[in-house]
C-alpha positions in Angstrom: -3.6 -14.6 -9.9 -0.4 -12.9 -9.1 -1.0 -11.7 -6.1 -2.4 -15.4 -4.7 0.9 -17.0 -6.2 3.0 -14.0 -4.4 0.5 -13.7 -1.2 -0.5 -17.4 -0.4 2.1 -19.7 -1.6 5.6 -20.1 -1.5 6.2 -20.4 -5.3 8.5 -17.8 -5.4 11.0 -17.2 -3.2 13.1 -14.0 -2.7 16.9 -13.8 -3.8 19.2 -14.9 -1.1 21.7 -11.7 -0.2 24.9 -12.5 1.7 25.3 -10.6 5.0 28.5 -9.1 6.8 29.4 -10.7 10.3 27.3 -8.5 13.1 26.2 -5.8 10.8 24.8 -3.6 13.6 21.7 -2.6 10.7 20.7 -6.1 10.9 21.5 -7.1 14.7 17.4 -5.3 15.9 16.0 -8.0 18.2 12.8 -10.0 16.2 9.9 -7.9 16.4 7.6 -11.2 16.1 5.0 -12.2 13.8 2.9 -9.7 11.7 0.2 -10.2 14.4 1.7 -8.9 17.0 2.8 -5.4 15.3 0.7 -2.1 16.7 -1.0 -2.6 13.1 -2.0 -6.1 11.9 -2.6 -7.4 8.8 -6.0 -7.8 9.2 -6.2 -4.0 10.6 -4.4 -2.7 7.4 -6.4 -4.9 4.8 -9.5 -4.3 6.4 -9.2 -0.6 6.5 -7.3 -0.9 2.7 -10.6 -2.8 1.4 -13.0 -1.4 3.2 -12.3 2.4 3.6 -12.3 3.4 -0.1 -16.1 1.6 -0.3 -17.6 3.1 2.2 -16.1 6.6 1.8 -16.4 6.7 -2.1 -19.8 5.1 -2.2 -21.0 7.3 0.9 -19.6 10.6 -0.8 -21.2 9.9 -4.3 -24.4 9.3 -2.6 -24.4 12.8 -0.8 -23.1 14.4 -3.9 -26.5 12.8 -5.8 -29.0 13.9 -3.5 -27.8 17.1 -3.4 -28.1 17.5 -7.2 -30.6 15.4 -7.6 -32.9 18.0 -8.9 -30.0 19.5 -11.3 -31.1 18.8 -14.5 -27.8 19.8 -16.1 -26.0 17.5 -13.9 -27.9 14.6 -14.7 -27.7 15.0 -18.2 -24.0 15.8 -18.2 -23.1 12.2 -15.7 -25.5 9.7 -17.4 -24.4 6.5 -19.6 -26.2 5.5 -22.7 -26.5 1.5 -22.2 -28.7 0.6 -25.2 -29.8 2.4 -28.4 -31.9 5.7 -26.6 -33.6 4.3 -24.5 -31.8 2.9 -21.1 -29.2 5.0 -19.0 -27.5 3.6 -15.9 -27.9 6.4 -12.8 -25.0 8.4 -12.4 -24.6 7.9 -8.8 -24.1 3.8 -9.5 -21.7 4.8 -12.5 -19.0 7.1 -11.2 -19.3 4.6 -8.0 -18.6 1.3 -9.5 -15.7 3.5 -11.9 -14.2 4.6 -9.0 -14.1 1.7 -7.1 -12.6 -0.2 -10.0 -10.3 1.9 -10.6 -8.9 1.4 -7.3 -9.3 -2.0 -6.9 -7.0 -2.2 -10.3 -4.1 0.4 -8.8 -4.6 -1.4 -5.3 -3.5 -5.0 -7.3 -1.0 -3.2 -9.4 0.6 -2.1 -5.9 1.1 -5.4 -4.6 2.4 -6.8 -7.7 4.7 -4.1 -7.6 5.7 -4.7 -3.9 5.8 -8.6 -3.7 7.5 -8.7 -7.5 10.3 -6.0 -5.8 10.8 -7.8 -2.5 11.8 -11.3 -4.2 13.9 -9.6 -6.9 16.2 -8.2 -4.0 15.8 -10.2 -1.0 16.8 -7.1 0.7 17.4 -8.1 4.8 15.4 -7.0 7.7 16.7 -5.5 10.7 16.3 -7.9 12.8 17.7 -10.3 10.0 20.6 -11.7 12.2 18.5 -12.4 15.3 16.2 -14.7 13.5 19.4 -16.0 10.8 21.2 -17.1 14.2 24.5 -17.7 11.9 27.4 -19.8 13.7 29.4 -17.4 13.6 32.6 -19.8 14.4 31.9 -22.3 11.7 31.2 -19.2 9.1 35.1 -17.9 10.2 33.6 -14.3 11.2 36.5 -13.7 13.4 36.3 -10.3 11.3 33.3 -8.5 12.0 33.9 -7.0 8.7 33.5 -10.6 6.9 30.8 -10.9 4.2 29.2 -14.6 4.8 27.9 -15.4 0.6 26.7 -18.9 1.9 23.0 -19.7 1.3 23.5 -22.1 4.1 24.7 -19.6 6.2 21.5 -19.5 8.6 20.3 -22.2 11.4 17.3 -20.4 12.5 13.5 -20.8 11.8 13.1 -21.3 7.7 10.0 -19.1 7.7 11.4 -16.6 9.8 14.3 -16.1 7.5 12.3 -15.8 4.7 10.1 -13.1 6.2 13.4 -11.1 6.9 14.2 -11.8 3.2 10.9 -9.4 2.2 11.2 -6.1 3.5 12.0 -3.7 0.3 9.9 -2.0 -0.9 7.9 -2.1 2.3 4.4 -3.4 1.3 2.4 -2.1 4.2 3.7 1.4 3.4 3.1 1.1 -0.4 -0.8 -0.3 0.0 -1.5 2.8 3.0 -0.1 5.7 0.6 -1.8 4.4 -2.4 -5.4 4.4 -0.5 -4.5 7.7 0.9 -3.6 9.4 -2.4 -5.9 8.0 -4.5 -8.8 8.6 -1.7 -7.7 12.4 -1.7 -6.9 13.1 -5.6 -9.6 13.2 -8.3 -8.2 15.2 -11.0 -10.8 17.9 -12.4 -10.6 21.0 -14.1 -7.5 21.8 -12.0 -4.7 19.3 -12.3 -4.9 17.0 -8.9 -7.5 19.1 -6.9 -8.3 17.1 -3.5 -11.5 14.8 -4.6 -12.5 15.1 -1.4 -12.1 18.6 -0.8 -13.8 19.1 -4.0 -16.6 16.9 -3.4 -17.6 16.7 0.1 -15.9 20.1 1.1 -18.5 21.7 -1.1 -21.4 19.7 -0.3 -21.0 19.8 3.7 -18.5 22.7 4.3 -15.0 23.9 3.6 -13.1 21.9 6.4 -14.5 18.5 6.3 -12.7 17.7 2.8 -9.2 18.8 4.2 -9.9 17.2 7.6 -10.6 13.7 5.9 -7.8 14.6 3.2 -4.9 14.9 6.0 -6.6 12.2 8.1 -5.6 9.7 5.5 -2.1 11.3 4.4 -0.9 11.2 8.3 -2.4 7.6 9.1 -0.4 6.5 6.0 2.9 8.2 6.7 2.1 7.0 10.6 1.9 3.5 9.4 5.5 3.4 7.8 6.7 5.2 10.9 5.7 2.1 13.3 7.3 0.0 10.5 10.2 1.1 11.6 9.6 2.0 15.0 9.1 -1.8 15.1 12.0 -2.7 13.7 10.1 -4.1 11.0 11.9 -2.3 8.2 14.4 0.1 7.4 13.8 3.7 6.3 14.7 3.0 2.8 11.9 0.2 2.7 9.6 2.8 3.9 10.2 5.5 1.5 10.3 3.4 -1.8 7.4 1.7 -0.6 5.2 5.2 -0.1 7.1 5.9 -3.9 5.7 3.3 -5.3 2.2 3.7 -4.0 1.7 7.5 -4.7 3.2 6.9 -8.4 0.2 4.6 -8.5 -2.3 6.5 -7.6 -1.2 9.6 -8.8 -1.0 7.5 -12.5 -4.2 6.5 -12.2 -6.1 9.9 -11.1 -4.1 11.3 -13.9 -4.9 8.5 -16.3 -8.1 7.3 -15.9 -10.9 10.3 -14.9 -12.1 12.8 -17.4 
């Protein structure tokens, strides 16, 4: 419900900073609409959703058949439903666990984001090129005048809100949290790769580290065009990524065996 009210409607609106005349951070020319960026939202949330179903379910499946005949695994994964009698099969259990484990973490992210983005209102970098502030009526003769007025803007209302939500950096925080959480599963040894140890011994040694640092550079690539864009500053980046590895890393830790 939290993330409709912070996602879909405009029932809470992020804090109003002030901003010094010409900051030179905030001065980047408008990037444009989320649409237009090298990754779109419906790139990210499409590959955010859909990834983690199709690589956990596919991986618990090849783990299955090839233990299918391994009596001691069988014994040691299934569920006792009802009295004795019914068990659910292992390969649909530690699926539907992991999957909603991650759908949990991947809602907890967002909450985390959207709730830090309209607690400080932090400013974009292109924040003066869609604010379009008359500078003569605001008396920024000094370009080291701070402007406090919530008035203060004449440009696009939705425009200036977007530049209003950049920190933490929400695109950042949802691809690190799919990218740790895809590649830790903790097990006898504290964090070991879950891919590495559950594809890389099923098809070979390289294919879990391959997928592993697949996902970890396609996250840390994704806050890079945030900024490249100039979409958000460094610092949104990096808290962002924070926040979504403490996730992840929380949950792995918290949650399996």
């Amino acid at each position: 419900m939290l993330v409709y009210y912070c996602e879909f409607t405009d029932t809470f609106s992020p804090a109003e900073q002030g901003f010094i005349c010409r900051d030179p951070t905030l001065t980047k020319p408008d990037p444009g609409p989320e649409q237009n960026s090298r990754m779109p939202p419906i790139i990210l949330y499409s590959v955010v959703s859909g990834l983690p179903v199709v690589l956990i379910s596919g991986v618990e499946v090849v783990i299955f058949l090839f233990y299918y005949n391994s009596n001691n695994f069988y014994e040691q994964e299934k569920v006792v439903v009802v009295g004795d009698c019914c068990y659910v099969n292992p390969m649909v259990r530690r699926t539907v666990h992991f999957l909603g484990v991650f759908v949990f973490g991947l809602f907890t992210t967002d909450i985390f984001v959207s709730t830090g983005q309209m607690v400080t209102g932090s400013l974009a970098p292109y924040f003066l090129s869609v604010c379009q502030p008359n500078y003569t009526a605001l008396g920024c003769q000094d370009t080291a005048f701070f402007v406090s007025q919530s008035d203060g803007c004449t440009g696009d209302p939705d425009d200036i809100i977007r530049a209003r939500k950049t920190f933490p950096c929400k695109e950042a925080a949802l691809s690190v949290y799919l990218a740790v959480y895809l590649a830790c599963q903790r097990n006898n040894l504290p964090f070991q790769m879950y891919i590495m140890s559950c594809v890389g011994s099923a098809v070979g040694r390289l294919a879990g580290p391959f997928v592993s640092l697949s996902l970890v550079s396609l996250a840390l690539l994704t806050g890079i065009n945030r900024v490249a864009e100039y979409r958000n500053h460094w610092s949104d980046v990096i808290a962002g990524q924070g926040i979504g590895a403490a996730v992840a890393v929380f949950l792995v830790s918290s949650c399996y065996y």
